[in-house]
PDB file of N, CA, C and O in Angstrom:
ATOM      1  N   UNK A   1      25.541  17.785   3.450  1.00  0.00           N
ATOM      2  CA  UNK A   1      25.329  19.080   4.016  1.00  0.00           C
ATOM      3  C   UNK A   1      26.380  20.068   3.517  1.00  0.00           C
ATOM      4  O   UNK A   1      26.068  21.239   3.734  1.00  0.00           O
ATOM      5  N   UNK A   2      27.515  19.890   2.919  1.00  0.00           N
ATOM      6  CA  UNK A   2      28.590  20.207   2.709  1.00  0.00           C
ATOM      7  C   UNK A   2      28.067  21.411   0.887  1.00  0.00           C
ATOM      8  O   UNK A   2      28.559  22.382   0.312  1.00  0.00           O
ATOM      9  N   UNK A   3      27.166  20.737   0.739  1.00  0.00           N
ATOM     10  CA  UNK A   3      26.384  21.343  -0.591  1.00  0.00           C
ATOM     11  C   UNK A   3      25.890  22.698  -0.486  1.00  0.00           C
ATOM     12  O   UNK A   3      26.035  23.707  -1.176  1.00  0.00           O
ATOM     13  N   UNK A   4      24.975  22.302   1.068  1.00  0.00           N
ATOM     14  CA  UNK A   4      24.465  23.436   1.309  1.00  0.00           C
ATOM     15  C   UNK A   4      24.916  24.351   2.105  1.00  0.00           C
ATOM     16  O   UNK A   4      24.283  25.375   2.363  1.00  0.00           O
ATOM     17  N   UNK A   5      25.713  24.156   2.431  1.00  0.00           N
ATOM     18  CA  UNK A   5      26.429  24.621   3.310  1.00  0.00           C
ATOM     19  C   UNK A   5      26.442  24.790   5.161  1.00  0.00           C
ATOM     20  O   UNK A   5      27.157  25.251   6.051  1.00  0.00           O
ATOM     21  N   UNK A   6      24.970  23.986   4.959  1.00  0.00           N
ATOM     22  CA  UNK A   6      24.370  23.542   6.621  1.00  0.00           C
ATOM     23  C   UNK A   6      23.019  24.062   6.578  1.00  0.00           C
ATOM     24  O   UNK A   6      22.199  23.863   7.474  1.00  0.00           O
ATOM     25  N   UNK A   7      22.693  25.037   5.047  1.00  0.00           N
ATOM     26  CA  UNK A   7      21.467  25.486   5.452  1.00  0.00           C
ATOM     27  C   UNK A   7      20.535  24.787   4.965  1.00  0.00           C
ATOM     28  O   UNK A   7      20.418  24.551   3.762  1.00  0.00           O
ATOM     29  N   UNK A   8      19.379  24.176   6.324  1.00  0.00           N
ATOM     30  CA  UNK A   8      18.359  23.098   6.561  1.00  0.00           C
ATOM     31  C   UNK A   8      16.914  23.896   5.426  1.00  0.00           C
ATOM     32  O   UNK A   8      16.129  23.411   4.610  1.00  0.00           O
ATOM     33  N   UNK A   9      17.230  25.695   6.102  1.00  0.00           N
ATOM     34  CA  UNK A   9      16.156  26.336   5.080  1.00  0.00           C
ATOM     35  C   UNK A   9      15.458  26.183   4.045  1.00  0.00           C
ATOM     36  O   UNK A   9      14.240  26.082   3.897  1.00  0.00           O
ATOM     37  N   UNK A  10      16.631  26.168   3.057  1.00  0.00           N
ATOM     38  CA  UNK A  10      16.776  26.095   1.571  1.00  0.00           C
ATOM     39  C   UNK A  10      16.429  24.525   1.682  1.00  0.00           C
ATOM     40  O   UNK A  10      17.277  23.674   1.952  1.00  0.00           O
ATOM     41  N   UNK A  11      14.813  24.206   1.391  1.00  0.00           N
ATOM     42  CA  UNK A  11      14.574  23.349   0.541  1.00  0.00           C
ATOM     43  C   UNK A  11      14.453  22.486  -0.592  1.00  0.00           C
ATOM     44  O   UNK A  11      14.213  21.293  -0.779  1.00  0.00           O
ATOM     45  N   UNK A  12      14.679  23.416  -1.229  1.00  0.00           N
ATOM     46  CA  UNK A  12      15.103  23.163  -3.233  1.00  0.00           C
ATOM     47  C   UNK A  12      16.586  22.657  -2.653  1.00  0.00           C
ATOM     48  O   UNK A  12      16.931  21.477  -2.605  1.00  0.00           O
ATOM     49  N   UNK A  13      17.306  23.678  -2.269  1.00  0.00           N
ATOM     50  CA  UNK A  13      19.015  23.015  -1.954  1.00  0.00           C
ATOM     51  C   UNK A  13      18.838  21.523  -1.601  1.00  0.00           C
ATOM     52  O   UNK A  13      19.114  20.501  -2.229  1.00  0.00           O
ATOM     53  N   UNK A  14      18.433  21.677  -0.712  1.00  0.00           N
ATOM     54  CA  UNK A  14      18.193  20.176   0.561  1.00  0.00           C
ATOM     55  C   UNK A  14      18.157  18.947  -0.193  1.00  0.00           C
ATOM     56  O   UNK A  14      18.929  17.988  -0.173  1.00  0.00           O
ATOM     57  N   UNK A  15      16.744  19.236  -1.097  1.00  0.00           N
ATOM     58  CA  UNK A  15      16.180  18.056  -1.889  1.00  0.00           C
ATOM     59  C   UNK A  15      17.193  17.861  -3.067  1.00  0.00           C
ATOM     60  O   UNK A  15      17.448  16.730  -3.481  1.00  0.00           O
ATOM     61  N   UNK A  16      17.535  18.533  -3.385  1.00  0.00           N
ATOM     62  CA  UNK A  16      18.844  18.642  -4.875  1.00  0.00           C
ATOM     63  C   UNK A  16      20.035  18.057  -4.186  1.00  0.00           C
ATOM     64  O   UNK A  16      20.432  17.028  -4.733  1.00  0.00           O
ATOM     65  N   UNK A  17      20.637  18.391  -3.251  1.00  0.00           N
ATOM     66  CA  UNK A  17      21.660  17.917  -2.680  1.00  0.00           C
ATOM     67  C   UNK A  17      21.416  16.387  -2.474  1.00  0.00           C
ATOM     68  O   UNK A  17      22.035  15.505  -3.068  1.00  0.00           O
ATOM     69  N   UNK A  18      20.367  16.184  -1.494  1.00  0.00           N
ATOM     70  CA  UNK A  18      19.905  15.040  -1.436  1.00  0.00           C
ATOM     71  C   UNK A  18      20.159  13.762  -3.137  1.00  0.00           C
ATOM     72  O   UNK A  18      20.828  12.760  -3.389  1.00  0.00           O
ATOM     73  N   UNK A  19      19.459  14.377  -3.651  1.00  0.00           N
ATOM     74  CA  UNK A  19      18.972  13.565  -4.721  1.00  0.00           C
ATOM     75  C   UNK A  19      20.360  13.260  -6.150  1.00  0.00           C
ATOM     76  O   UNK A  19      20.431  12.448  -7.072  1.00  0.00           O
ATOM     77  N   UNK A  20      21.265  14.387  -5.667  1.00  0.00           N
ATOM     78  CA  UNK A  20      22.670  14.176  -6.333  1.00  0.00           C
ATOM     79  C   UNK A  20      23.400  13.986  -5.296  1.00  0.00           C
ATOM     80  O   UNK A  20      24.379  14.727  -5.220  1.00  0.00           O
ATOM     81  N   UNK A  21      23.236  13.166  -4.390  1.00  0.00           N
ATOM     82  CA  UNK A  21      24.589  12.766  -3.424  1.00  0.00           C
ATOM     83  C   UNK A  21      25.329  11.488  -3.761  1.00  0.00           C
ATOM     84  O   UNK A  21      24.572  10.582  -4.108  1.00  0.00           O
ATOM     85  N   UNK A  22      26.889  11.123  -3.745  1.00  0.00           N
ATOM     86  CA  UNK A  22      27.215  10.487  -4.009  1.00  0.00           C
ATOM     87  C   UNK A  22      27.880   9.689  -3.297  1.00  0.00           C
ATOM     88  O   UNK A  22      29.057  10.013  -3.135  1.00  0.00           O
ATOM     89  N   UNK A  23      27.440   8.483  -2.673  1.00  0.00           N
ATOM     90  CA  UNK A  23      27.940   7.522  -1.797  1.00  0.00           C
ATOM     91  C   UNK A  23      28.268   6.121  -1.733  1.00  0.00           C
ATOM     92  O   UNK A  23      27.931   5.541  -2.765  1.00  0.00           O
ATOM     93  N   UNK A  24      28.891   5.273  -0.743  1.00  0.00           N
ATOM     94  CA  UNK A  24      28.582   4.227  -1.375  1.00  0.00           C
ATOM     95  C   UNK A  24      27.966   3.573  -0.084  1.00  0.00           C
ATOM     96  O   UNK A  24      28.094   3.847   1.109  1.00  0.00           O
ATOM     97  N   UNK A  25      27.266   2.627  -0.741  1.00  0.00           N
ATOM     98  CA  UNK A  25      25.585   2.310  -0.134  1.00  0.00           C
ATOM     99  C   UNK A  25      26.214   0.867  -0.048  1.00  0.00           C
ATOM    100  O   UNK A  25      27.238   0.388  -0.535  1.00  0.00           O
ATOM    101  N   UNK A  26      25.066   0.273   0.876  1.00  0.00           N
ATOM    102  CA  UNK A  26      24.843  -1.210   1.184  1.00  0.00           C
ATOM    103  C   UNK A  26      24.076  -2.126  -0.218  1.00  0.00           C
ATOM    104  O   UNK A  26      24.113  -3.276  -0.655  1.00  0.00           O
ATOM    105  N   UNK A  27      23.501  -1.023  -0.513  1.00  0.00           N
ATOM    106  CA  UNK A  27      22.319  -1.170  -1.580  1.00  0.00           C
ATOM    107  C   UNK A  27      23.590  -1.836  -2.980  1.00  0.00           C
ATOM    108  O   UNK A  27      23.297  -2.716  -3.789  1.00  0.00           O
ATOM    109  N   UNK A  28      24.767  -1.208  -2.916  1.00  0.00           N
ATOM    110  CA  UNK A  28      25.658  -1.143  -4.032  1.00  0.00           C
ATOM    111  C   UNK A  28      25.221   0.369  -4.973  1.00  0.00           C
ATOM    112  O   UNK A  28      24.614   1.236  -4.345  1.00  0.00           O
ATOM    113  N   UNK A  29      25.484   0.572  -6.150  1.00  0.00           N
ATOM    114  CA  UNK A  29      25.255   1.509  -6.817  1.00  0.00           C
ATOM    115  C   UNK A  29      23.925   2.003  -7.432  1.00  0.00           C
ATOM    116  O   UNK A  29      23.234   1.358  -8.220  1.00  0.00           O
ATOM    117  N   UNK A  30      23.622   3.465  -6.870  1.00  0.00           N
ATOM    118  CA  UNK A  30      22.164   3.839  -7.219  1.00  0.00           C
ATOM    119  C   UNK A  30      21.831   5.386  -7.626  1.00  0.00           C
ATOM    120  O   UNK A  30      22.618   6.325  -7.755  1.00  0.00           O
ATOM    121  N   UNK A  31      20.546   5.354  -7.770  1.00  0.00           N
ATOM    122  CA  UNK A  31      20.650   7.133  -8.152  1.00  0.00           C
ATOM    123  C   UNK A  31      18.839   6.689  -7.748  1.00  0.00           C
ATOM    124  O   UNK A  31      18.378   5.552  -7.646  1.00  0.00           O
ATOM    125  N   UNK A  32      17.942   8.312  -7.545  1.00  0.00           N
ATOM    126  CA  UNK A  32      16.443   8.086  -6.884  1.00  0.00           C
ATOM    127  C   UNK A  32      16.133   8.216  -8.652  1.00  0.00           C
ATOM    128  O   UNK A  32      16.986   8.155  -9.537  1.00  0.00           O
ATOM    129  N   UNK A  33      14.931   8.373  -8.785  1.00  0.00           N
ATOM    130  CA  UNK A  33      13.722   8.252  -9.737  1.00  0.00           C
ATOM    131  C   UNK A  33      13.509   9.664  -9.205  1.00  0.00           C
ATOM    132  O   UNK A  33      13.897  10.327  -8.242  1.00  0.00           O
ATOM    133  N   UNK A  34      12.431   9.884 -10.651  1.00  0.00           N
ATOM    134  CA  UNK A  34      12.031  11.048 -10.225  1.00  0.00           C
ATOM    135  C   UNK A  34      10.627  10.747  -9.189  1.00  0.00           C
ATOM    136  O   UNK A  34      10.155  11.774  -8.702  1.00  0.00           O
ATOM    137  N   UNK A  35      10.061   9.682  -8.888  1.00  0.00           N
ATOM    138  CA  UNK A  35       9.729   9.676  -7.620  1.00  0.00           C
ATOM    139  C   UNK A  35      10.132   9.326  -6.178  1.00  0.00           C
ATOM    140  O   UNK A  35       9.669   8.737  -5.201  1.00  0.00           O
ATOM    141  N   UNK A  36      11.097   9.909  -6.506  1.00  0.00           N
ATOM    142  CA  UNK A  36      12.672   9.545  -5.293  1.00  0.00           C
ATOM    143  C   UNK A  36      12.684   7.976  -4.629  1.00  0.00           C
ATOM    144  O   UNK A  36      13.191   7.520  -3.604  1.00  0.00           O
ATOM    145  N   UNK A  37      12.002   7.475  -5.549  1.00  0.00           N
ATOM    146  CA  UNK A  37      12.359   5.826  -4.994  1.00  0.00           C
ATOM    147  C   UNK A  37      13.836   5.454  -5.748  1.00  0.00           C
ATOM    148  O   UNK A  37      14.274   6.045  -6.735  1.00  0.00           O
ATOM    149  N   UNK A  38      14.465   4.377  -5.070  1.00  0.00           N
ATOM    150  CA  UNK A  38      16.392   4.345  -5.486  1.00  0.00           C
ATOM    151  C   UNK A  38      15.812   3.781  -7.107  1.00  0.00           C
ATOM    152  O   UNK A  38      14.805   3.175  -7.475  1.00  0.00           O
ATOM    153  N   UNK A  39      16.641   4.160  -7.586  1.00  0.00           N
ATOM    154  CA  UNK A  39      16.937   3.250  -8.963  1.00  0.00           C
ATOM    155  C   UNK A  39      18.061   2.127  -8.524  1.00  0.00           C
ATOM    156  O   UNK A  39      18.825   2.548  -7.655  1.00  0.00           O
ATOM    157  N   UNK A  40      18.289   0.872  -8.930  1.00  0.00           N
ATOM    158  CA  UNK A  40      18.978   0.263  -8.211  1.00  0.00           C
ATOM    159  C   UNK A  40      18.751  -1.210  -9.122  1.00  0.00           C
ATOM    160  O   UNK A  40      17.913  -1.464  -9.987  1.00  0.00           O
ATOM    161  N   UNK A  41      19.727  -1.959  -8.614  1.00  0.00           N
ATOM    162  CA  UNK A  41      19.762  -3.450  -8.790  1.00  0.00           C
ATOM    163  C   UNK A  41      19.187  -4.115  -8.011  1.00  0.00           C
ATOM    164  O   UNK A  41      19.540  -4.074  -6.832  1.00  0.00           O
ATOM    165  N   UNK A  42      17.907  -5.099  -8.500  1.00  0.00           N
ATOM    166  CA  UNK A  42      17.370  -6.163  -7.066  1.00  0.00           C
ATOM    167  C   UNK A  42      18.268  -7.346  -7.770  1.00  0.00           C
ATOM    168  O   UNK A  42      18.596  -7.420  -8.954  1.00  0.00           O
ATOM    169  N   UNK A  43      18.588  -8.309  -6.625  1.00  0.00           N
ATOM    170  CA  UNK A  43      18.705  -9.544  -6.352  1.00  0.00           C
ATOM    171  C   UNK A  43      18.085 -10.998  -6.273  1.00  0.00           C
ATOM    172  O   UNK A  43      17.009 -10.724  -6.803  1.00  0.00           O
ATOM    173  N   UNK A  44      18.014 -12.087  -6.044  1.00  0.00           N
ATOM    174  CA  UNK A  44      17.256 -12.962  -5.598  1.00  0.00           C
ATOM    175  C   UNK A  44      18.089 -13.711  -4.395  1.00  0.00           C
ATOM    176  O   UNK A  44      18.710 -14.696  -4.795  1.00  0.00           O
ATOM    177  N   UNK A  45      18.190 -13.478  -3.258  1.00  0.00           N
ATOM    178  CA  UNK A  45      19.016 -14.898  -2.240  1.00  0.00           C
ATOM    179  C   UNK A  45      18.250 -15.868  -2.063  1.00  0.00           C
ATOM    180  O   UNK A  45      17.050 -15.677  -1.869  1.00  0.00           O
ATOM    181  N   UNK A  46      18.776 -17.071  -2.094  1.00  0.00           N
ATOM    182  CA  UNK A  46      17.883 -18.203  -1.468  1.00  0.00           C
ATOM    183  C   UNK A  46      18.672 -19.150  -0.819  1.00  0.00           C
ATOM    184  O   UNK A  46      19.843 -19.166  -1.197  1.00  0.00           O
ATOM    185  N   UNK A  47      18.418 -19.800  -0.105  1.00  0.00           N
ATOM    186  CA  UNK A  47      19.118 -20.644   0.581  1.00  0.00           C
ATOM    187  C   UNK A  47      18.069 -22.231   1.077  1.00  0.00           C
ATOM    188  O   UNK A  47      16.980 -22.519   1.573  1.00  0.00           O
ATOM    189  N   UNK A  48      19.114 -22.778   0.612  1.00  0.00           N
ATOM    190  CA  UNK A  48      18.654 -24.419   0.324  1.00  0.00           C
ATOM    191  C   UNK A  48      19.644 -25.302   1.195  1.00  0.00           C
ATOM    192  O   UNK A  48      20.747 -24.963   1.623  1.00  0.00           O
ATOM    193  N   UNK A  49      18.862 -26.747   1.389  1.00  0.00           N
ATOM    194  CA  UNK A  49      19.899 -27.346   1.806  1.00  0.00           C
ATOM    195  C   UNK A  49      20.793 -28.517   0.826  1.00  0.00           C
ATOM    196  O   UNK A  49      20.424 -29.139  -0.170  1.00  0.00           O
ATOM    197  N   UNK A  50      21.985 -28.522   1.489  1.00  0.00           N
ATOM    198  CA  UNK A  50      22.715 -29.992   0.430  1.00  0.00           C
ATOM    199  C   UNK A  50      22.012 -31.392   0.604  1.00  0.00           C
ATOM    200  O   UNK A  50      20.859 -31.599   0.984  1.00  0.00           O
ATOM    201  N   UNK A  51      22.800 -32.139   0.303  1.00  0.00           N
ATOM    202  CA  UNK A  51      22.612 -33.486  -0.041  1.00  0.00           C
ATOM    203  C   UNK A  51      22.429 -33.904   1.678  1.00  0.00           C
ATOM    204  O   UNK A  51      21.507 -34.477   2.258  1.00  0.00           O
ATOM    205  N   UNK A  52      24.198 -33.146   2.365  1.00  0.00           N
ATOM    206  CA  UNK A  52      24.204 -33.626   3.499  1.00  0.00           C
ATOM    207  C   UNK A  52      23.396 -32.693   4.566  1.00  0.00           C
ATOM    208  O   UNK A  52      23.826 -32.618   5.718  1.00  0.00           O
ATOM    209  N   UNK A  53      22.179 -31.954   4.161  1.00  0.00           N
ATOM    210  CA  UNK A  53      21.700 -30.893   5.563  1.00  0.00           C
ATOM    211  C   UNK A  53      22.218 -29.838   5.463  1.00  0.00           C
ATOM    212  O   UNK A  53      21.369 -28.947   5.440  1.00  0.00           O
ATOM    213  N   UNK A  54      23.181 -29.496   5.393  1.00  0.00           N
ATOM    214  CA  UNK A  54      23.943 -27.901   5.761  1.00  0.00           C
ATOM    215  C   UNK A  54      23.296 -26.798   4.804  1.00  0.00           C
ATOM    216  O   UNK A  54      22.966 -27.243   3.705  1.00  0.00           O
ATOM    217  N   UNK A  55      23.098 -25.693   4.981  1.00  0.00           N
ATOM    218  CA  UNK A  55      22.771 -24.362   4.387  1.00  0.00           C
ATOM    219  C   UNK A  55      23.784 -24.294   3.402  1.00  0.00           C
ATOM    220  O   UNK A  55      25.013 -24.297   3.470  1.00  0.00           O
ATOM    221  N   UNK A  56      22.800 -24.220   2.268  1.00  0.00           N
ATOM    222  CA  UNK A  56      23.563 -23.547   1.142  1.00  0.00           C
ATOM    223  C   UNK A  56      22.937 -22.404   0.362  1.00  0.00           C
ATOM    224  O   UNK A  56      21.943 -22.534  -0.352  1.00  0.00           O
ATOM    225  N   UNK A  57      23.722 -21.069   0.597  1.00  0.00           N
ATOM    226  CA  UNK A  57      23.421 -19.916  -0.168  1.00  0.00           C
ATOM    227  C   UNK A  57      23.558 -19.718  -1.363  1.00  0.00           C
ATOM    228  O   UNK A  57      24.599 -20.027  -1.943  1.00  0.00           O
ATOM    229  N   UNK A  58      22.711 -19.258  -1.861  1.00  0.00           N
ATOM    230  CA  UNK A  58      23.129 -18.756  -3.537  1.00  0.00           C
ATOM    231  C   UNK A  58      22.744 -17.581  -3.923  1.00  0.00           C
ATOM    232  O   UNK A  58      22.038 -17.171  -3.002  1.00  0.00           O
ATOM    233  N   UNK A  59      22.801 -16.580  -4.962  1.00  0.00           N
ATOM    234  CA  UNK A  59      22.470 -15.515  -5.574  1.00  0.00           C
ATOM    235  C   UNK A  59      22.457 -15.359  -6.804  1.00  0.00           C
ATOM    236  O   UNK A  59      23.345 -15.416  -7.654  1.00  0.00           O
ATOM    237  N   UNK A  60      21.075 -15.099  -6.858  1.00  0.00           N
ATOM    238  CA  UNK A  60      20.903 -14.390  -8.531  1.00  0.00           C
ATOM    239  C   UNK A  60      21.152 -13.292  -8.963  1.00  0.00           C
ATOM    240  O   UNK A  60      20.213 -12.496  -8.952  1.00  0.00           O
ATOM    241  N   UNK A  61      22.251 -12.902  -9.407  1.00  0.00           N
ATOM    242  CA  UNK A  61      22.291 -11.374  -9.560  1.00  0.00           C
ATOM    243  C   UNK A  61      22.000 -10.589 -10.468  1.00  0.00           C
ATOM    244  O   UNK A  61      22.648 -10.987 -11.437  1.00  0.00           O
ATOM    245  N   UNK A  62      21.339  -9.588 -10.800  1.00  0.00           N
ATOM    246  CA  UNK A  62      21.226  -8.719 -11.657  1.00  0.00           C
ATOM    247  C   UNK A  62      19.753  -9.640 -11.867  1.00  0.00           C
ATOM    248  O   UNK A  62      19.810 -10.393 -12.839  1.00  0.00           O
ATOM    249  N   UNK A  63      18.206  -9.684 -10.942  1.00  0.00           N
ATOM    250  CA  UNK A  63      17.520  -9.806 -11.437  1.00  0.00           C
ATOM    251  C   UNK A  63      16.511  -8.718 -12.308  1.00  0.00           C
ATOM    252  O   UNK A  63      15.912  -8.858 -13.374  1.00  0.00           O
ATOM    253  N   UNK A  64      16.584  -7.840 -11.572  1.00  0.00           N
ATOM    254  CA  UNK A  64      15.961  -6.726 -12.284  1.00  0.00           C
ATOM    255  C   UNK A  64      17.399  -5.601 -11.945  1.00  0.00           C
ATOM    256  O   UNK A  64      17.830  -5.400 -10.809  1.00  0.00           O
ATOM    257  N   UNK A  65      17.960  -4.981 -13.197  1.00  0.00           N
ATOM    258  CA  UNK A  65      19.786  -4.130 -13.550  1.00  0.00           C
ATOM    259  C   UNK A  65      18.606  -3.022 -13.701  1.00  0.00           C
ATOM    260  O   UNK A  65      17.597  -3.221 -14.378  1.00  0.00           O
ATOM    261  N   UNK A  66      18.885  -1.764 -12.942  1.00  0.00           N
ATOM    262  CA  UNK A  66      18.828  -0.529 -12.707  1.00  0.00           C
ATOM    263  C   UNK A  66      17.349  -0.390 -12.782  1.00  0.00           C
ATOM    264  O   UNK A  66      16.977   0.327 -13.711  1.00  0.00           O
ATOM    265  N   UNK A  67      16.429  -0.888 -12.049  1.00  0.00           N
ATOM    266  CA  UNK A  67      15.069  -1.364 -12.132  1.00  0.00           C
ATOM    267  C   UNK A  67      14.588   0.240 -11.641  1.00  0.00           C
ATOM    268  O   UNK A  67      15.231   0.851 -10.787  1.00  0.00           O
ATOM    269  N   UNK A  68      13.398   0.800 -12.292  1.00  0.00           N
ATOM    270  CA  UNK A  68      13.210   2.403 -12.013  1.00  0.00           C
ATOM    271  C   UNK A  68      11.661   1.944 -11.453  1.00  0.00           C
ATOM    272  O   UNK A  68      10.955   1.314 -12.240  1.00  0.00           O
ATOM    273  N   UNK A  69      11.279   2.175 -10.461  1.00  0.00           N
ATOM    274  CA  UNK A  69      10.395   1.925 -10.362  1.00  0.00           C
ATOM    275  C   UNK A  69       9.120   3.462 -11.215  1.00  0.00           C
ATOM    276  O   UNK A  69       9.296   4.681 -11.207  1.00  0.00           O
ATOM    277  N   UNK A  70       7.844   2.549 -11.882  1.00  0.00           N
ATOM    278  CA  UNK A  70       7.300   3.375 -12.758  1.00  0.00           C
ATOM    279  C   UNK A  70       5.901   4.065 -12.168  1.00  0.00           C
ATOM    280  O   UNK A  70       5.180   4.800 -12.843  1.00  0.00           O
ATOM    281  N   UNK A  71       5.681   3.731 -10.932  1.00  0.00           N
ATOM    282  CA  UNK A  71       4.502   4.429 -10.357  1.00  0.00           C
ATOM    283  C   UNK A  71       4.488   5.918 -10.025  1.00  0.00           C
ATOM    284  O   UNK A  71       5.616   6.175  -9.602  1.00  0.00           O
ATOM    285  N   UNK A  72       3.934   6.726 -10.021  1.00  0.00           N
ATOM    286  CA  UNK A  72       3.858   7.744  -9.599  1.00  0.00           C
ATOM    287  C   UNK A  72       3.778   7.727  -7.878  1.00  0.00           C
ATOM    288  O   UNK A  72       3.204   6.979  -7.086  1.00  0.00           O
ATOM    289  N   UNK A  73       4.775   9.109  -7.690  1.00  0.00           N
ATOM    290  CA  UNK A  73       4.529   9.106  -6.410  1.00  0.00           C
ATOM    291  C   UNK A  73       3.640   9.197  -5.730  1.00  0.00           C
ATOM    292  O   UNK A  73       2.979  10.161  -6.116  1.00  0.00           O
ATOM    293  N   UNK A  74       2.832   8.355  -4.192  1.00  0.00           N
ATOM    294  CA  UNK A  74       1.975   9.019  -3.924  1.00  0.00           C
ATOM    295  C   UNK A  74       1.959  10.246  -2.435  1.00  0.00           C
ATOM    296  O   UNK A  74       0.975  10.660  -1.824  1.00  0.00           O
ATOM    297  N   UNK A  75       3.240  10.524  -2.240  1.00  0.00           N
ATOM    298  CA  UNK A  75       3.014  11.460  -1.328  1.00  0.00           C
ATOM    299  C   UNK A  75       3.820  12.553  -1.843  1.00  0.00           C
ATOM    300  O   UNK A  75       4.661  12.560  -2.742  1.00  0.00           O
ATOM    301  N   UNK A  76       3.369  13.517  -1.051  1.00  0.00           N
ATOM    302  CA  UNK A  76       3.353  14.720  -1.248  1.00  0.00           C
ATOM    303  C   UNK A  76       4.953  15.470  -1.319  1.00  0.00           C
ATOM    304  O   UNK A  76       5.477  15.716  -0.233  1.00  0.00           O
ATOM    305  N   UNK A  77       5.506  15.730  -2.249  1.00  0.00           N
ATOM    306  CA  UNK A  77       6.595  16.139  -2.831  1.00  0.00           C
ATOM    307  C   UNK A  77       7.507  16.954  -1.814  1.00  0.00           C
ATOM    308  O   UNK A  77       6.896  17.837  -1.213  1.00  0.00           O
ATOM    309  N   UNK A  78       8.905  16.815  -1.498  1.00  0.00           N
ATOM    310  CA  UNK A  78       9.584  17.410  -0.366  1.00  0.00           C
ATOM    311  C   UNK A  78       9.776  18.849  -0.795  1.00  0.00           C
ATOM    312  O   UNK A  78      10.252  19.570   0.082  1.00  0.00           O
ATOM    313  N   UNK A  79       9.464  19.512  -2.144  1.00  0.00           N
ATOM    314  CA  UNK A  79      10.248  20.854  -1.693  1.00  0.00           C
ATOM    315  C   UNK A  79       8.849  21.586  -2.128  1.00  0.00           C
ATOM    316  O   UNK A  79       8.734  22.807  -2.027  1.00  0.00           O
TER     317      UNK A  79
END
């Protein structure tokens, strides 16, 4: 909000601000598409058991590295 200076009005602002904001996310590091879906890193977790029973976690990382998703949007554009 600090972009816009609080004003909710200015839609073009809103969505621009929005779409260049810079944070840090749960997601880890991202930026939207131009159909404002995140650009982003997916994962794989799975969890198995050992020899002896107990939960064992693992991670695949970087299954799909800065994956853009390529569909067109289908709703109706914010500004």
């Amino acid at each position: 909000m600090k972009s816009t200076k609080g004003n909710y009005a200015d839609k073009a602002a809103l969505n621009k601000a929005i779409a260049d904001a810079q944070f840090k996310s749960v997601r880890g590091q991202f930026r939207f598409g131009k159909n404002n879906y995140p650009v982003q890193n997916y994962h794989i977790f799975q969890v198995t058991k050992t020899a002896k029973g107990a939960d064992y976690k693992t991670v695949s990382e970087g299954v799909l590295k800065a994956h853009v998703d390529d569909l067109p949007p289908l709703a109706v554009p914010l500004n």
